[in-house]
C-alpha positions in Angstrom: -30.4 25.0 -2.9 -29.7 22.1 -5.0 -26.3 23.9 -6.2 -25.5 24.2 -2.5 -26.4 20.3 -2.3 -23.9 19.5 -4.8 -21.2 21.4 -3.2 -21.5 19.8 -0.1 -21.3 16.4 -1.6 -18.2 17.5 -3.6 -16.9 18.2 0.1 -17.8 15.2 1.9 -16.1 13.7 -1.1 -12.9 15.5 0.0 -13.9 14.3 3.4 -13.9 10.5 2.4 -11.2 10.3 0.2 -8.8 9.1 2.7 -8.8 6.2 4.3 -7.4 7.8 7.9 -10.8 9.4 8.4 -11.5 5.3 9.6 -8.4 5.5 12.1 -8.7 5.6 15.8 -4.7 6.4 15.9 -5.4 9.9 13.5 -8.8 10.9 15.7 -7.3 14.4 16.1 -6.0 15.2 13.1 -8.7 13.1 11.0 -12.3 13.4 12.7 -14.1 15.1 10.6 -17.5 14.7 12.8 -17.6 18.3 14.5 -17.1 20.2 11.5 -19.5 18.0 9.5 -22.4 19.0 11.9 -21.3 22.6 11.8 -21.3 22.5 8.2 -25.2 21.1 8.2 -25.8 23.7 11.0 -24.5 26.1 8.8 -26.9 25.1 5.8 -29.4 25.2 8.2 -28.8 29.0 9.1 -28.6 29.7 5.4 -31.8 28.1 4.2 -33.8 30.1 6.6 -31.7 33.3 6.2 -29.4 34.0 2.8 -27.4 37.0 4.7 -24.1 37.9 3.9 -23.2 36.8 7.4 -24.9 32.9 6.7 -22.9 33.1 3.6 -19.7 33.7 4.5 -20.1 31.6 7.7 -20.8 28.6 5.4 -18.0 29.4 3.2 -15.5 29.3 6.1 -16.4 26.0 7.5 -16.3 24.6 3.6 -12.6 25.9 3.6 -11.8 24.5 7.4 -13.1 20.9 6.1 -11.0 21.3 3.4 -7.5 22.3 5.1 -8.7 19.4 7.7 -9.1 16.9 4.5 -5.5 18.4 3.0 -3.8 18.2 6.4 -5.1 14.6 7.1 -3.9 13.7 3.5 -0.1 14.4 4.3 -0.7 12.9 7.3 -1.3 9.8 5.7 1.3 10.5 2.8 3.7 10.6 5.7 2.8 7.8 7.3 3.4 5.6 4.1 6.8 7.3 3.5 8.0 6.4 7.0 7.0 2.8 6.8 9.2 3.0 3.4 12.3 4.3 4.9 12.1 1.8 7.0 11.5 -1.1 4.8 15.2 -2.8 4.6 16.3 -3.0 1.0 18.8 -5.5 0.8 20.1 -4.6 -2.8 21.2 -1.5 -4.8 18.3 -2.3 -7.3 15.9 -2.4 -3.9 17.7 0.6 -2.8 16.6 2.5 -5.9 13.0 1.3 -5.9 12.6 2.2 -2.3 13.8 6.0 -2.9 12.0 6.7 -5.9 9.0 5.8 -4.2 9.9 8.4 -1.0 10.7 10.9 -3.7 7.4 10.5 -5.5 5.9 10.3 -1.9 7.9 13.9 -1.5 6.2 15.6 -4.6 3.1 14.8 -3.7 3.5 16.0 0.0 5.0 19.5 -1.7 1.6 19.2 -4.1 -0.6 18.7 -0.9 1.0 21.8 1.0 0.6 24.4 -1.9 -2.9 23.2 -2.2 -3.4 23.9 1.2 -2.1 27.5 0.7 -4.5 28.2 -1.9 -7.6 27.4 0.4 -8.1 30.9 1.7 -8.8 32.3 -1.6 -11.8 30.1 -2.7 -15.2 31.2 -3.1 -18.6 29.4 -2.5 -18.3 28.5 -6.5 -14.4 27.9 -6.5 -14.6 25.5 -3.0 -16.7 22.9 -5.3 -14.3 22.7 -8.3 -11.2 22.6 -5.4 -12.5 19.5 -3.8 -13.6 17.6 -6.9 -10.0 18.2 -8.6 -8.4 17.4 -5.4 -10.3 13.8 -5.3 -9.5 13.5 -8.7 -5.6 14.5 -8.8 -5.6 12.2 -5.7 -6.7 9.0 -7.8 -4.6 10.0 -10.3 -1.5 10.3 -8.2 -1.0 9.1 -5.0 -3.4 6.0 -4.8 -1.2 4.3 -7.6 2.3 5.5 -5.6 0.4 4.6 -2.1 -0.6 0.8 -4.0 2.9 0.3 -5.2 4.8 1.7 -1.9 2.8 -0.6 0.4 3.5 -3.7 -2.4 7.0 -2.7 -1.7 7.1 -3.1 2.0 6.1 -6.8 1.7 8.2 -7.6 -1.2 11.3 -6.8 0.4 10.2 -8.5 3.6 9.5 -11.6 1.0 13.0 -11.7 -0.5 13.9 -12.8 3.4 11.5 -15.7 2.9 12.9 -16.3 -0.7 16.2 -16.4 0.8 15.1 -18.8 3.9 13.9 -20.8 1.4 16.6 -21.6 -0.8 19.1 -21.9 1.8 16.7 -24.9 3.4 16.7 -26.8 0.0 20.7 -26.3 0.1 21.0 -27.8 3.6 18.9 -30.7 3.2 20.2 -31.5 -0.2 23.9 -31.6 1.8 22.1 -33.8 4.3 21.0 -36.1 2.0 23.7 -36.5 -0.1 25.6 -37.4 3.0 23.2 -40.1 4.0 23.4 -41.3 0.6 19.7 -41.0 -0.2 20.3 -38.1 -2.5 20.3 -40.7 -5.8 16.9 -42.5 -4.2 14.3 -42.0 -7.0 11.1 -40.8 -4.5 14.1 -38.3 -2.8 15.5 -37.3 -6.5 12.0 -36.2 -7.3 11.2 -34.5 -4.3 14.7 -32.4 -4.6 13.8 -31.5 -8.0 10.2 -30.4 -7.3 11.4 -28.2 -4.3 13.8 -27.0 -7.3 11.4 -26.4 -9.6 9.2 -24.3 -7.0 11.9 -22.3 -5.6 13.0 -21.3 -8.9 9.6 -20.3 -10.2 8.8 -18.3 -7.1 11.9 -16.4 -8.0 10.8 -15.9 -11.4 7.4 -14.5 -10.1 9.9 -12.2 -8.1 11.7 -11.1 -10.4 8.8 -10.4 -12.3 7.4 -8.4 -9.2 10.9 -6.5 -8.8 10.5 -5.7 -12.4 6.9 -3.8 -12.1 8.5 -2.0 -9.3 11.1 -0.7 -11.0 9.3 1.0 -13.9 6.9 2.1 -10.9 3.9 0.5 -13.3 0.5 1.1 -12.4 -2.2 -0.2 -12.5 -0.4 -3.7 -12.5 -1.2 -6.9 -11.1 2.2 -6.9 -8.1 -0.1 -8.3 -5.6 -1.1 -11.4 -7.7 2.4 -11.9 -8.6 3.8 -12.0 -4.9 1.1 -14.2 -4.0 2.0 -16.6 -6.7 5.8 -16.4 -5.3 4.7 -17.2 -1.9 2.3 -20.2 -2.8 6.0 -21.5 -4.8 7.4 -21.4 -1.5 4.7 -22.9 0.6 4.5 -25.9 -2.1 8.2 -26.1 -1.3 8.1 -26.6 2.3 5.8 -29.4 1.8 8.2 -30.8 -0.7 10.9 -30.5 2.2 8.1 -32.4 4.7 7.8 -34.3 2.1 11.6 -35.5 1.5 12.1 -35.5 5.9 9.3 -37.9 6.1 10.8 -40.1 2.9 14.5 -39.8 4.8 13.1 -41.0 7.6 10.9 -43.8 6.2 14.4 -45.2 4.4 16.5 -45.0 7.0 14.0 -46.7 9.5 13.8 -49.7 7.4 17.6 -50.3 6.8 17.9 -51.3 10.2 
């Protein structure tokens, strides 16, 4: 009985290993609730009565969970790949990234489907070594390719920002020089701080570009785009900073 504990935890395992099981939008393919209960009803039948009939019932719900787990799995592994392909990759480097990360996304959909093929031959004994290596091979593989491929998505919407950015310090460095302010000592220092920001937020991008590229995992990505994006946010204020100082000059050499 305790054996027969240990499987079902080793399948529940299966059950929670993706993070769909949580989503409303994959209820059909990803509710795991009815054949949870039929699985405990199932136990139920076979503590009172070990039959060959109890046996084999329990065994085909453990391999129905199972498929269910697999199926919900590439469900999700499909999911991330589309929201890749659509990720707009404004570079041949970007370009690369983003379709070595739908090819890795394609292996491990292919690893997913033979799996699922070789549910029908397991046994009581065989379902509980199945669903452990399938959690396992899952951390192993796709949670580092699902980490960086989601990272990806909002880098390349970042290297909009990054863009945005830079081409706001060129404008108002224009507009300043124009008014003549652009040689103004508070102005100077402002321009060069918005400088200094915008060019370490696309060192911290580069960095970021770089851990993508080797597809490096674990790595710290997220830490590193966050960083980029506090360089730009400390820009803006720079650029509030240097309208407010424009302003202030201008006002009082009327």
């Amino acid at each position: 009985m305790q054996k027969n504990k240990l499987i079902i935890g080793a399948l529940i395992a299966v059950v929670l290993m993706s993070p769909l099981f949580y989503r409303a939008e994959a209820a059909d393919a990803c509710d795991f609730k009815d054949n949870l209960k039929e699985l405990l009803s199932a136990q139920a039948a076979l503590r009172a009565n070990d039959s060959q009939e109890n046996i084999l019932k329990e065994l085909s719900v453990r391999k129905k969970i199972i498929s269910q787990a697999i199926d919900c799995s590439i469900r999700e592994t499909l999911g991330l790949q589309s929201s890749v392909k659509l990720a707009e990759a404004n570079s041949p480097a970007l370009r690369e990234i983003k379709n070595r990360i739908i090819s890795r996304l394609d292996e491990i959909i292919g690893y997913y489907q033979t799996q699922n093929g070789a549910v029908r031959d397991l046994g009581i004994g065989g379902s509980k070594i199945f669903s452990a290596n399938l959690k396992s091979w899952r951390d192993s593989n796709y949670v580092p390719v699902s980490e960086l491929g989601n990272n990806f998505i909002v880098f390349v919407k970042n290297q909009d920002v990054l863009q945005t950015t830079q081409n706001r310090l060129n404008q108002m460095t224009l507009t300043l020089k124009t008014l003549g302010l652009a040689d103004n000592q508070k102005i100077s220092g402002l321009l060069n701080q918005a400088e200094k920001n915008i060019r370490m937020a696309n060192e911290d991008n580069l960095l970021a570009e770089d851990i993508f590229k080797r597809l490096a995992w674990p790595n710290n990505v997220s830490d590193i785009m966050v960083s980029s994006l506090q360089r730009l946010k400390d820009s803006y204020q720079n650029f509030f900073d240097l309208s407010k100082e424009a302003q202030s000059i201008i006002s009082n050499s009327k």
